[in-house]
Backbone bond lengths (Angstrom), bond angles and torsions (degrees), N, CA, C in turn:
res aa  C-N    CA-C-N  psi(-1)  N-CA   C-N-CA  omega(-1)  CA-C   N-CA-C  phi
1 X - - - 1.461 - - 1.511 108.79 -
2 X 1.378 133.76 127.85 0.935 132.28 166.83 1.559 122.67 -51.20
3 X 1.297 108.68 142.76 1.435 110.97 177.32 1.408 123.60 -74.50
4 X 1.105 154.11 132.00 1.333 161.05 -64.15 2.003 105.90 169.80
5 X 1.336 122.01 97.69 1.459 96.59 172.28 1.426 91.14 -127.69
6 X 1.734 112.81 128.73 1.313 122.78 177.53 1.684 115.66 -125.02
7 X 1.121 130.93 93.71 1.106 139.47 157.21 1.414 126.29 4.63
8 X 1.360 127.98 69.17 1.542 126.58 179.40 1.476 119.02 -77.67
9 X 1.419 122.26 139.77 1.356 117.00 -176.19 1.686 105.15 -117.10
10 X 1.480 125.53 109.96 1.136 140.38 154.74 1.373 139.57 -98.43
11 X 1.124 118.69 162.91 1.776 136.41 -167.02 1.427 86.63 -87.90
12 X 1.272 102.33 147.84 1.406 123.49 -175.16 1.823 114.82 -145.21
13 X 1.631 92.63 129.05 1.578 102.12 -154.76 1.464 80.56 -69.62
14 X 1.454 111.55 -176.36 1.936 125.03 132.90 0.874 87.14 -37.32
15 X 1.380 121.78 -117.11 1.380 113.52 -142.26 1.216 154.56 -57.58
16 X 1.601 114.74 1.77 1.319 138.02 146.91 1.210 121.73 -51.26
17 X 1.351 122.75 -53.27 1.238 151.87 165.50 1.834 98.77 -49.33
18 X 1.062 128.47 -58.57 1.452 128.67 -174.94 1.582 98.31 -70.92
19 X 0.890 135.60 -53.85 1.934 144.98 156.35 1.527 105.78 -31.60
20 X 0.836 146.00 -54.10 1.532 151.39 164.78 1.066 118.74 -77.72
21 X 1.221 147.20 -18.62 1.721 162.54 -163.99 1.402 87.53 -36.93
22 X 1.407 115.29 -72.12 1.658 116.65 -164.06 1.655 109.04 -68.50
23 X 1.748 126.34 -30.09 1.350 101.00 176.17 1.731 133.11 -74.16
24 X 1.868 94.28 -19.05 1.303 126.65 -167.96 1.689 107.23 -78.13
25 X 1.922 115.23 -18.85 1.184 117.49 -172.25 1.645 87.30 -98.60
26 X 1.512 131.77 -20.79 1.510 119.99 -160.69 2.033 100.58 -90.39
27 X 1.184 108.77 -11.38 1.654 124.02 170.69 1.236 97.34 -80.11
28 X 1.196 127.80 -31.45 1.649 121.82 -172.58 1.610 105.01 -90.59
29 X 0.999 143.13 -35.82 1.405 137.44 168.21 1.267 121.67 -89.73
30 X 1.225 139.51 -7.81 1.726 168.61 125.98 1.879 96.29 -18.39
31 X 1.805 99.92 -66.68 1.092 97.59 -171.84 1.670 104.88 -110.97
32 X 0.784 135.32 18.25 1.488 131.67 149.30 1.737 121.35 -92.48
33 X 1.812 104.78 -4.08 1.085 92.33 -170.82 1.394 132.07 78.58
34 X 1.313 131.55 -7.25 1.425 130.27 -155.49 1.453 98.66 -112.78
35 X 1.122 105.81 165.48 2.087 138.66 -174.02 1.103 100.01 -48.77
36 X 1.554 133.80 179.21 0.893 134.77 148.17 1.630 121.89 -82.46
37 X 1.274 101.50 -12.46 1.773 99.24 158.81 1.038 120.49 -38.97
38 X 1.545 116.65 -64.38 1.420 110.48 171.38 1.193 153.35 -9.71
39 X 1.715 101.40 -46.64 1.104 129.16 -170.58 1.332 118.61 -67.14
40 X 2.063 104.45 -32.73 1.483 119.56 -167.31 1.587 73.43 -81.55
41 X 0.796 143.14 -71.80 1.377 145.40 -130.35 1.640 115.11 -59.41
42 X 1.428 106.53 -47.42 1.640 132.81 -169.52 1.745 98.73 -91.88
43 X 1.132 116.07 3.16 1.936 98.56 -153.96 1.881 77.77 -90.04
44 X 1.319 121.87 -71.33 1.582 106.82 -156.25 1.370 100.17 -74.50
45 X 1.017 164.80 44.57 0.887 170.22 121.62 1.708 124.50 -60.43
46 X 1.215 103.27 -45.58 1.414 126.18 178.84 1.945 101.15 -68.70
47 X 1.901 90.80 -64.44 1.648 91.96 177.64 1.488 135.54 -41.16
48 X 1.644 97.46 -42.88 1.549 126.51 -173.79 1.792 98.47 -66.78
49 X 1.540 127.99 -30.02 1.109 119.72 -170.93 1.430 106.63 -104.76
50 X 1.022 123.58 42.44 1.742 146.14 147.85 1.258 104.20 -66.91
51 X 1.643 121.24 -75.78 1.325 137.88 171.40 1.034 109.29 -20.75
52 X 1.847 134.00 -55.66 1.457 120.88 -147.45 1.893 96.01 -78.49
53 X 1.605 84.94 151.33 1.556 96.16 166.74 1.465 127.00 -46.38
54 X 1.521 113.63 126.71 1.557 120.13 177.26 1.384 108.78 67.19
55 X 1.615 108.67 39.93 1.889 119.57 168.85 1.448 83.86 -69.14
56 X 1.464 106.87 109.97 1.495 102.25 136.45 1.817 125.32 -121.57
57 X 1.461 128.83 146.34 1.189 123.14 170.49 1.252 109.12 -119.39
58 X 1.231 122.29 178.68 1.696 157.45 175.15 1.405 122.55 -143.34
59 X 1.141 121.79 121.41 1.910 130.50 174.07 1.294 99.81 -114.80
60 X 1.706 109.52 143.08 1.654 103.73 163.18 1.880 78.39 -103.12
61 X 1.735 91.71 149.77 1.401 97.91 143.93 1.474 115.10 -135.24
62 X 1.326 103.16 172.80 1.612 119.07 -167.97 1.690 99.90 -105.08
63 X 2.053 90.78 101.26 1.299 103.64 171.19 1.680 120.69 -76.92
64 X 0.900 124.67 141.05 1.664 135.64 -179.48 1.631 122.97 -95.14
65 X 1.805 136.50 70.57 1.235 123.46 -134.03 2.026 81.96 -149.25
66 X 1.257 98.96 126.08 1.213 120.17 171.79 1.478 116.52 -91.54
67 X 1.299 123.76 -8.24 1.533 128.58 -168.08 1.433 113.14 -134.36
68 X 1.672 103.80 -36.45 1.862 118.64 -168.21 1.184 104.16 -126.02
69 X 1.257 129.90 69.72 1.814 115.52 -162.50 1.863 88.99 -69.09
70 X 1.075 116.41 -7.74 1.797 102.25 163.18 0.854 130.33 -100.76
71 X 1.270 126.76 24.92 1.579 153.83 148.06 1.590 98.85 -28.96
72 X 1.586 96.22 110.96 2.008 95.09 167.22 1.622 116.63 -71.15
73 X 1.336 112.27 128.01 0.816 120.33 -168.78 1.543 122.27 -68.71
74 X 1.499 129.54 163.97 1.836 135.84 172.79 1.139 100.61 -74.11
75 X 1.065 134.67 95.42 1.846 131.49 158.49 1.741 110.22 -39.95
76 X 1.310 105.54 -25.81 1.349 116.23 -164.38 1.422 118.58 -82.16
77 X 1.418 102.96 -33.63 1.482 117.09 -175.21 1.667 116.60 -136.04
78 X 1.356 117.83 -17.33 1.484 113.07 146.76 1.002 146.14 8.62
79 X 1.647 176.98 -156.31 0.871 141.20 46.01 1.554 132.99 -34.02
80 X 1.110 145.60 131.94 1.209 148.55 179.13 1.644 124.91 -80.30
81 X 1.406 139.88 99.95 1.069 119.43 -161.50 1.128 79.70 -126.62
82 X 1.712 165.78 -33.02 1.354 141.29 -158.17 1.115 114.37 -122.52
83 X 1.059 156.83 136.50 1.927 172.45 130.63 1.045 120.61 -72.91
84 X 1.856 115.05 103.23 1.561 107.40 147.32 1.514 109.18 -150.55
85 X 1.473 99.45 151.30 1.572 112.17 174.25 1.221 128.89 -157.91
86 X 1.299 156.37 162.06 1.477 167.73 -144.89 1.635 110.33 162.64
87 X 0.972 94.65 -171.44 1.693 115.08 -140.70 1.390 103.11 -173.51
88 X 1.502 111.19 144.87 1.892 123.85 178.65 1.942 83.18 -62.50
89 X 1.709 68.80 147.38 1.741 86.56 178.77 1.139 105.76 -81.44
90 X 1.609 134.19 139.40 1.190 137.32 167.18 1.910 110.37 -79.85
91 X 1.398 119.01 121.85 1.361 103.66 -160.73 1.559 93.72 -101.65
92 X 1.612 128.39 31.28 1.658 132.64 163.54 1.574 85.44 -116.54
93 X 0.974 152.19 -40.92 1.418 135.42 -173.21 1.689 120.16 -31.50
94 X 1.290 109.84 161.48 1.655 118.76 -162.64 1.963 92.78 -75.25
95 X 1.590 117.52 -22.12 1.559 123.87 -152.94 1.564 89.02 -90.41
96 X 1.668 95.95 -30.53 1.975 81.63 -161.29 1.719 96.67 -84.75
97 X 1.366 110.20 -37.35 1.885 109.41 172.91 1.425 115.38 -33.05
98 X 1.785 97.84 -46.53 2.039 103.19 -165.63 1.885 98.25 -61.70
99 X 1.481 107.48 -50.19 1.676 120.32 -172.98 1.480 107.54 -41.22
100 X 1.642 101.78 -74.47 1.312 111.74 155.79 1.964 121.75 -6.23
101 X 0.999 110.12 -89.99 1.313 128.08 -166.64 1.458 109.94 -65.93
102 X 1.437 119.42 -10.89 1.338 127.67 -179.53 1.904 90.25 -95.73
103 X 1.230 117.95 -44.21 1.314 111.79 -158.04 1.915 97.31 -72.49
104 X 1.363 113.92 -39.59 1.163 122.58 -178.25 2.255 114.67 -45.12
105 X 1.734 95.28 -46.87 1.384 120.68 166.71 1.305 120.31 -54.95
106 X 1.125 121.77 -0.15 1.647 132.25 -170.53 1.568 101.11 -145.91
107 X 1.007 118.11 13.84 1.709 125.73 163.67 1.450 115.39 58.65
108 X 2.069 109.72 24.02 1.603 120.31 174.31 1.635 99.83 -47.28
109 X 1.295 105.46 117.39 1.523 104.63 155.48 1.635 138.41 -16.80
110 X 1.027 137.04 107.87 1.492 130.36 -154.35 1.506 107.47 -57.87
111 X 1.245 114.71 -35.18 2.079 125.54 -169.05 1.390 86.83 -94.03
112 X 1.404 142.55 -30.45 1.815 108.63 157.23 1.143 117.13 -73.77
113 X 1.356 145.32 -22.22 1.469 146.49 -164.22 1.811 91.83 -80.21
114 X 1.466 116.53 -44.16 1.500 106.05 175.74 0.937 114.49 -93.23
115 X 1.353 146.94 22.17 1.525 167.33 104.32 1.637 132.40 1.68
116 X 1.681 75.06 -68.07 1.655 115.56 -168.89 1.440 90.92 -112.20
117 X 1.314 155.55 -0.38 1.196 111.65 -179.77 1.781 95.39 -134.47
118 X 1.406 120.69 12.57 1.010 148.40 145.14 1.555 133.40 -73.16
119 X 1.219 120.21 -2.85 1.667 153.53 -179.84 1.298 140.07 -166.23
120 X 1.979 96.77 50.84 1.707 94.52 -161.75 1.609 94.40 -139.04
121 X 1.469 113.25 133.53 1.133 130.05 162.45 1.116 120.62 -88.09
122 X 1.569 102.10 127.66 1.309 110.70 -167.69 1.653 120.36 -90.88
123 X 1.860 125.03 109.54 1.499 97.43 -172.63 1.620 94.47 -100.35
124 X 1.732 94.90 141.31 1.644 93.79 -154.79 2.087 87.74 -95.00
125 X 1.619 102.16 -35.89 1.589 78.72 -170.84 1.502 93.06 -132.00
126 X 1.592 109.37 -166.16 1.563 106.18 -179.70 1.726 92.68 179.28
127 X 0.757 117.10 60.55 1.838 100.47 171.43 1.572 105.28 -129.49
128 X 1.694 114.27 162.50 1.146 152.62 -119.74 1.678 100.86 -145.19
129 X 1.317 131.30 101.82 1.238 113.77 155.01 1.892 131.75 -38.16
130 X 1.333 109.27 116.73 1.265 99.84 -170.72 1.491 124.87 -29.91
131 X 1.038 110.77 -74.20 1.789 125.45 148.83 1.527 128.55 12.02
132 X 1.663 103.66 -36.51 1.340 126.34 -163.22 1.389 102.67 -125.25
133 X 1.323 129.56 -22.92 1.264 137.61 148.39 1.745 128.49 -20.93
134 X 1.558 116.41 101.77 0.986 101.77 -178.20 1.789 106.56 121.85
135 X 1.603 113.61 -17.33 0.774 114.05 -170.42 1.818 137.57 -117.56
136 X 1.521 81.03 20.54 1.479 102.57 -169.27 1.200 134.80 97.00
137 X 1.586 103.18 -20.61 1.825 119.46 155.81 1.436 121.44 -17.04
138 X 1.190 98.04 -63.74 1.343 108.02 -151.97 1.872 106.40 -77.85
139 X 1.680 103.94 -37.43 1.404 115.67 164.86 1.624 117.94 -50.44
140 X 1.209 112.97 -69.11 1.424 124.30 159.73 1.822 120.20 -22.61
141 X 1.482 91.83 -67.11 1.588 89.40 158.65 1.739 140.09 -52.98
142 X 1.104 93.15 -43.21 1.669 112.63 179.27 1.730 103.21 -80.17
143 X 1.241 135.82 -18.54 1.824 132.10 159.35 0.646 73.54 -70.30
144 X 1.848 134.74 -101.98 1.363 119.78 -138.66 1.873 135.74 -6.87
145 X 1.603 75.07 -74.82 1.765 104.76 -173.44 1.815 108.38 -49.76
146 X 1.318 94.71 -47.88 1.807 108.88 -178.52 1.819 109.27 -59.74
147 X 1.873 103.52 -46.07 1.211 100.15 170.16 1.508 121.15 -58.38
148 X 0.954 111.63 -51.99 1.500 111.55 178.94 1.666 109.32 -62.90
149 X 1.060 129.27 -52.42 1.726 121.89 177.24 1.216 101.44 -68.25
150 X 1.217 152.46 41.23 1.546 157.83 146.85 1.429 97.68 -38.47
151 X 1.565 117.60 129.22 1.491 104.93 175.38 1.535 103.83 128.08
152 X 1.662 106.25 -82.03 1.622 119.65 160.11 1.016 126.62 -53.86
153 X 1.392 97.60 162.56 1.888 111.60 154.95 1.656 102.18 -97.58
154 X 1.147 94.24 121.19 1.595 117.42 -179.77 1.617 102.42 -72.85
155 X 1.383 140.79 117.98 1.302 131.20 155.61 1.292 109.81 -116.48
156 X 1.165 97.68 165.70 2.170 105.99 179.81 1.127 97.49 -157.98
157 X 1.600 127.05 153.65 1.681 122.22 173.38 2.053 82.66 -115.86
158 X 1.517 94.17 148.83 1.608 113.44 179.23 1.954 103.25 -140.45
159 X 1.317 89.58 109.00 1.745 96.67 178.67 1.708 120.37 -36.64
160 X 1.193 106.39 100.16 1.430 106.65 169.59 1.335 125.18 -22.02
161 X 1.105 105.91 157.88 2.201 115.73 -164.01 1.289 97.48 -160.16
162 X 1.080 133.05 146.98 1.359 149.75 -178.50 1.392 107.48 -76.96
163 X 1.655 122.90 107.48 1.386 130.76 164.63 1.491 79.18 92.14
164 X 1.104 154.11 -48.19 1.878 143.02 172.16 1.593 81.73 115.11
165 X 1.861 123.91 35.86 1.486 107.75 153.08 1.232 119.53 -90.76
166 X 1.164 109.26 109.18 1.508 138.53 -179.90 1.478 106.04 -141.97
167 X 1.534 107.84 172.67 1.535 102.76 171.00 1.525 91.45 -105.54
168 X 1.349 147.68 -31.82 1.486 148.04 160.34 1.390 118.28 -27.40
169 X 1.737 114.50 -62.25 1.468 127.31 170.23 1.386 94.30 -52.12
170 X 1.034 147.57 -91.17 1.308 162.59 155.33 1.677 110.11 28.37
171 X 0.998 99.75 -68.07 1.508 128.71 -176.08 1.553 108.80 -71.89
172 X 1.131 115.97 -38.21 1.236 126.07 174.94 1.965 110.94 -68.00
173 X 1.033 64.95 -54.34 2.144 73.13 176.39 1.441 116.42 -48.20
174 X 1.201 90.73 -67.45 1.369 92.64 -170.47 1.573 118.97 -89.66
175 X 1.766 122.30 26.73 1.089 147.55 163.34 2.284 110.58 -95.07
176 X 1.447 89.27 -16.41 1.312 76.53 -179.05 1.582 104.69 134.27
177 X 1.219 127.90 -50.60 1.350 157.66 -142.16 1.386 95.60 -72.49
178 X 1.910 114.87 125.67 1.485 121.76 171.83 1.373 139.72 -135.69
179 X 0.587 150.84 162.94 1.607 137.60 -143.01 1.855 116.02 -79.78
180 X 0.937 109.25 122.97 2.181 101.36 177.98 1.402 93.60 -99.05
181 X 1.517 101.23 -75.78 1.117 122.26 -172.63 1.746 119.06 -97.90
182 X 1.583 126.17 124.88 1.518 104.82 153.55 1.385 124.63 -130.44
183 X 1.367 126.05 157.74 1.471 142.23 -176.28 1.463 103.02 54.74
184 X 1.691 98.11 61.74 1.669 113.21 174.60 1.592 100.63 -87.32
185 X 1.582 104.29 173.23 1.198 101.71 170.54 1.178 107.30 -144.34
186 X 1.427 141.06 145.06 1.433 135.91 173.47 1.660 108.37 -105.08
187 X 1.382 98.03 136.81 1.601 112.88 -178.49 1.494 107.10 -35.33
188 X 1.485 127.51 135.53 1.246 117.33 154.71 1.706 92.41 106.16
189 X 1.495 120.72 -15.64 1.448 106.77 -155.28 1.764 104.21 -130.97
190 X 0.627 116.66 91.24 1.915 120.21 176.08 1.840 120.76 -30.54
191 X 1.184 92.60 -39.57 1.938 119.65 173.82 1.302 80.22 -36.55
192 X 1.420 105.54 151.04 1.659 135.42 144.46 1.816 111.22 -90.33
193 X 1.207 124.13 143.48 1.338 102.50 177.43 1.642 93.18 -138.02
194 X 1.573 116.39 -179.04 1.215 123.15 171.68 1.497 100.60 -129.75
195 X 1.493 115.79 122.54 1.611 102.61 168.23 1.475 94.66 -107.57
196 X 1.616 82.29 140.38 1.728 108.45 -170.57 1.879 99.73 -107.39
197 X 0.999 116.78 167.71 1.715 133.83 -176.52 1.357 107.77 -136.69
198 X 1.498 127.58 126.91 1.213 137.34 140.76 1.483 126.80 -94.88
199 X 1.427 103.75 124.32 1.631 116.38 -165.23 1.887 103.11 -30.50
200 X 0.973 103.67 -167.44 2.205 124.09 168.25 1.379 88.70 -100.90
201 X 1.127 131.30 139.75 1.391 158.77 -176.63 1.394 97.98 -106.89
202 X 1.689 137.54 144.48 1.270 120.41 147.76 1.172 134.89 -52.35
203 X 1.353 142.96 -173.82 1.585 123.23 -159.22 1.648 82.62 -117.52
């Protein structure tokens, strides 16, 4: 029988999440493309945001099954091909101030800005080994995350792309996802970004 690798998407404790830290950061620069600088840069950062209230994540991994290709997969020993996670938005944080002050710059209503930035889950990452791209990964991941932030408005900023061809923009669209902010910029960072909003879900 041919061998079989099918992409499983699971919940991930802390400490799973601290157990994978390094494969879950090498999917993130894989598919962001970026240095290994990065890595110093983004690694405690990622760890440290375990702590915040309502950390939740999701990994797909690539199970290996000659008999059960729906065989639940080893979180432990797996390969790792998908990453995502967020956390209740902190509305004193340095991310919700920048949103804030951008939404204020575009004349957002003051009682939606404390609305929305008073009930928003934050999804901080979401990428996909290229490889695996294309294959529902990334969808799979993004229900998840939405199921679980039921309640909030889900926001995320995703670096602008010309015409939004990407498979990210992509995914985002037709996940729900709509425009607050576009071709923002955060201090310190040259990127153009778009922060996108997903409605409050019932609980």
């Amino acid at each position: 029988m041919t061998l079989r690798t099918t992409p499983r998407v699971v919940l991930l404790t802390p400490a799973l999440m601290r157990a994978r830290l390094s494969d879950a950061m090498d999917v993130y620069l894989t598919a962001m493309n970026y240095g290994p600088e990065w890595r110093m840069l983004r690694r405690d950062p990622w760890e440290r945001s375990i702590l915040n209230p309502g950390w939740t994540a999701y990994a797909a991994f690539a199970t290996h099954s000659q008999q059960n290709p729906l065989q639940a997969p080893n979180p432990f020993h797996d390969p790792l091909v998908g990453i995502t996670f967020g956390y209740r938005g902190d509305p004193r944080s340095w991310w919700s101030d920048k949103i804030r002050e951008g939404l204020k710059r575009v004349d957002y209503p003051p009682a939606s800005i404390s609305a929305l930035m008073n009930n928003y889950f934050e999804l901080s990452e979401l990428h996909v080994l290229p490889a695996y791209q294309g294959r529902g990964v990334g969808r799979e991941l993004l229900s998840s995350m939405l199921s679980a932030s039921a309640g909030h408005h889900v926001l995320l900023s995703t670096p602008e792309v010309p015409q939004e061809r990407n498979a990210a923009w992509r995914l985002y669209r037709t996940m729900g996802f709509r425009d607050l902010l576009r071709d923002f910029t955060f201090p310190g960072d040259q990127r153009a970004f778009g922060i996108l909003v997903h409605p409050a879900t019932a609980e």
